[in-house]
C-alpha positions in Angstrom: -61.7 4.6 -43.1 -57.8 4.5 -42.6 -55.6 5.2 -45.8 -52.0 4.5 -45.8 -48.7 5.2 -48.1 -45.8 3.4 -48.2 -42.3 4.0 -49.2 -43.5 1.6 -52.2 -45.1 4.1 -53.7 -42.4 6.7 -54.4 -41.5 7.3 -57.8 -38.7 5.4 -59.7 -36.4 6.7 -61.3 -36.6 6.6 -65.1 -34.6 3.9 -66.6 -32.2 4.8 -69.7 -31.1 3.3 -72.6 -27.2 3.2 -74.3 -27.6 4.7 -77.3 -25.0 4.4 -80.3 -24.7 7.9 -82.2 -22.3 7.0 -84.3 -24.5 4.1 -85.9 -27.8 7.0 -85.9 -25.5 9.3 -87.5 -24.0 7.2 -90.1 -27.7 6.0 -90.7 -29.0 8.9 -90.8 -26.7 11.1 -93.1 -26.8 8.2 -95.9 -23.6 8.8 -97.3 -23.1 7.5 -100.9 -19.6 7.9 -101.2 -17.3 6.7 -98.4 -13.1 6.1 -99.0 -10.7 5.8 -97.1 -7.9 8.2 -97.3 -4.4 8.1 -95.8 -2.7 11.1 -95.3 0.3 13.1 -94.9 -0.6 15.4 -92.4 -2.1 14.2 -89.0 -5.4 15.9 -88.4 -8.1 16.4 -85.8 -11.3 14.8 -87.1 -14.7 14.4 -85.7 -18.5 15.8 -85.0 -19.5 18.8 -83.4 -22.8 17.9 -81.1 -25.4 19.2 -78.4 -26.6 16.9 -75.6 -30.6 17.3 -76.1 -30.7 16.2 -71.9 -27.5 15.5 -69.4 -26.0 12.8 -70.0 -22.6 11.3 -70.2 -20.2 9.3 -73.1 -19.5 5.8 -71.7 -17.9 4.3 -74.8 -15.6 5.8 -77.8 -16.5 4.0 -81.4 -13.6 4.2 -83.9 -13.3 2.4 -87.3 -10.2 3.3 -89.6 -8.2 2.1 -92.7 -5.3 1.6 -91.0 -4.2 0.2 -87.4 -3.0 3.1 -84.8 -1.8 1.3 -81.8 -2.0 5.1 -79.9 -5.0 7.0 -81.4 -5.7 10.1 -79.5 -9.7 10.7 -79.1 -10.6 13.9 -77.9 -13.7 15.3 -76.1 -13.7 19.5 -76.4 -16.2 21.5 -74.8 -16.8 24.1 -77.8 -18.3 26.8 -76.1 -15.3 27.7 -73.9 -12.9 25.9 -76.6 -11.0 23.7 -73.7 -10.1 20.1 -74.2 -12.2 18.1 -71.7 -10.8 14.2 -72.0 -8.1 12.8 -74.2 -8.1 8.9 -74.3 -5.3 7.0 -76.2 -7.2 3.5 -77.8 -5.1 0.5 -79.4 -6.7 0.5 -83.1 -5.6 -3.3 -83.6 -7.4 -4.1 -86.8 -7.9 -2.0 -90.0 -11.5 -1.3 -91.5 -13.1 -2.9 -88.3 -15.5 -1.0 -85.9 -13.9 -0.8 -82.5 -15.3 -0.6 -79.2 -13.7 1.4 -76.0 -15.3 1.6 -72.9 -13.9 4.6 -71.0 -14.3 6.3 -67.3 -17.9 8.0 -68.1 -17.6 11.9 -69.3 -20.4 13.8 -67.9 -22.3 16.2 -70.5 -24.8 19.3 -70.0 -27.6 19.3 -71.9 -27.7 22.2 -74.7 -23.6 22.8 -74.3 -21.7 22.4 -78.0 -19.3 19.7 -77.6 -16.9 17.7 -80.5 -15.5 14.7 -80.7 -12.0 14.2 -82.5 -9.3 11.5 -83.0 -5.9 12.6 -83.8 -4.7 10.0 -87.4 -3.5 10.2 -90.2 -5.8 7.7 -92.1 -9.6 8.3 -91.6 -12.6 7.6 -93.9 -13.6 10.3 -96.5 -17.4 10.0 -96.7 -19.9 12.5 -98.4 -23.2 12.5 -100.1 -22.7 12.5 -104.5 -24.5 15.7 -105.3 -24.9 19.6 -104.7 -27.6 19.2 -101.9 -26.1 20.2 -98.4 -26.0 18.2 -95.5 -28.9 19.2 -93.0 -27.2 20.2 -90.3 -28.6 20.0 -87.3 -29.7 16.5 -87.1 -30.8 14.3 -84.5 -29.6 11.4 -83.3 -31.0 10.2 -80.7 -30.5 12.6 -77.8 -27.5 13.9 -79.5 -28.1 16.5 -81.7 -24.9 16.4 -84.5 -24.2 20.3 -84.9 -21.5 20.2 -88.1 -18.5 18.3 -89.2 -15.2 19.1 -87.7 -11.6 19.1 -88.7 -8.4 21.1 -88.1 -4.6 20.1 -88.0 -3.7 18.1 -85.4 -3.5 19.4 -81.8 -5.6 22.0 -82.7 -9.3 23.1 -81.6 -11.5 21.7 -84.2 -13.8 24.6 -86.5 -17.0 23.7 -88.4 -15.9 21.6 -91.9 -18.5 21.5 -94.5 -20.5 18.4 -95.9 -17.7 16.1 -95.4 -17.0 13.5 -92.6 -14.0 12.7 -92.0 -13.9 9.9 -89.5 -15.0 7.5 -88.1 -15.4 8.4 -84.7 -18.1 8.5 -82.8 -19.5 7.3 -78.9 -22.3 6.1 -77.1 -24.4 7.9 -74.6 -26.7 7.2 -71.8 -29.3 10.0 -70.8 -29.0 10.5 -66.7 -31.4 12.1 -64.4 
């Protein structure tokens, strides 16, 4: 009896799926109350996340109330607090979802991360009520750690149960 193997039966590599975290989170946090707000001090506004496996961000999301033909979104690496990627998107259209595919940025799994766009004018959205948000969440393989916000050009801290945004990405899982 003769038994053979071929180079047919090696292992394939898992195949991966984009996924939208902006879209999980907004799903998931069901916010009752969401305005837009235009204000008069620019700010750094965003999520704070964790990678649940290595991956990397191959698109921004952004949606605001106004245009912003040179919107700064920022990646920062939280853990050693150091600005990672700033990418400068044309927002053309007011209160419309935008899409911006970008050179991949490589994450870690388990490394806190934040995700920020430099405006003005963001959307103001919270849950009616005294119940905190559950932080952390899931979505995906994203876990969302908190909200962030600072003054522009800043390092972003940990904001409370309010989004300001939208910003947001969407992330492949690699090997």
């Amino acid at each position: 009896m003769t038994i053979a193997c071929s180079k047919d039966d090696a292992p394939t590599a898992p195949a991966f799926t984009e996924q939208n975290t902006y879209q999980l989170m907004l799903d998931k946090q069901n916010f009752n109350s969401i305005t837009p707000s235009f204000g008069a001090t620019e700010l750094e506004a965003g999520i704070m996340f964790k990678p649940l496996a290595k991956g990397k961000i191959t698109k921004f999301i952004v949606k605001l109330p106004a245009a912003n033909a040179n919107l700064a979104v920022n990646v920062w690496d939280i853990t050693n607090g150091n600005l990672i990627k700033t990418e400068v998107v044309n927002v053309d259209v007011a209160s419309t979802e935008k899409t911006f595919a970008i050179t991949p940025i490589a994450l870690e799994k388990d490394v806190q991360y934040a995700i920020t766009m430099r405006t003005y004018d963001t959307y103001e959205s919270k849950r009616v009520g005294t119940d905190p948000l559950p932080f952390p969440f899931n979505c995906g393989s994203i876990q969302v750690t908190g909200f962030a916000l600072s003054q522009a050009h800043q390092f972003p801290g940990a904001f409370g149960n309010t989004y300001y945004g939208n910003v947001g990405f969407k992330f492949i899982q690699t090997p």
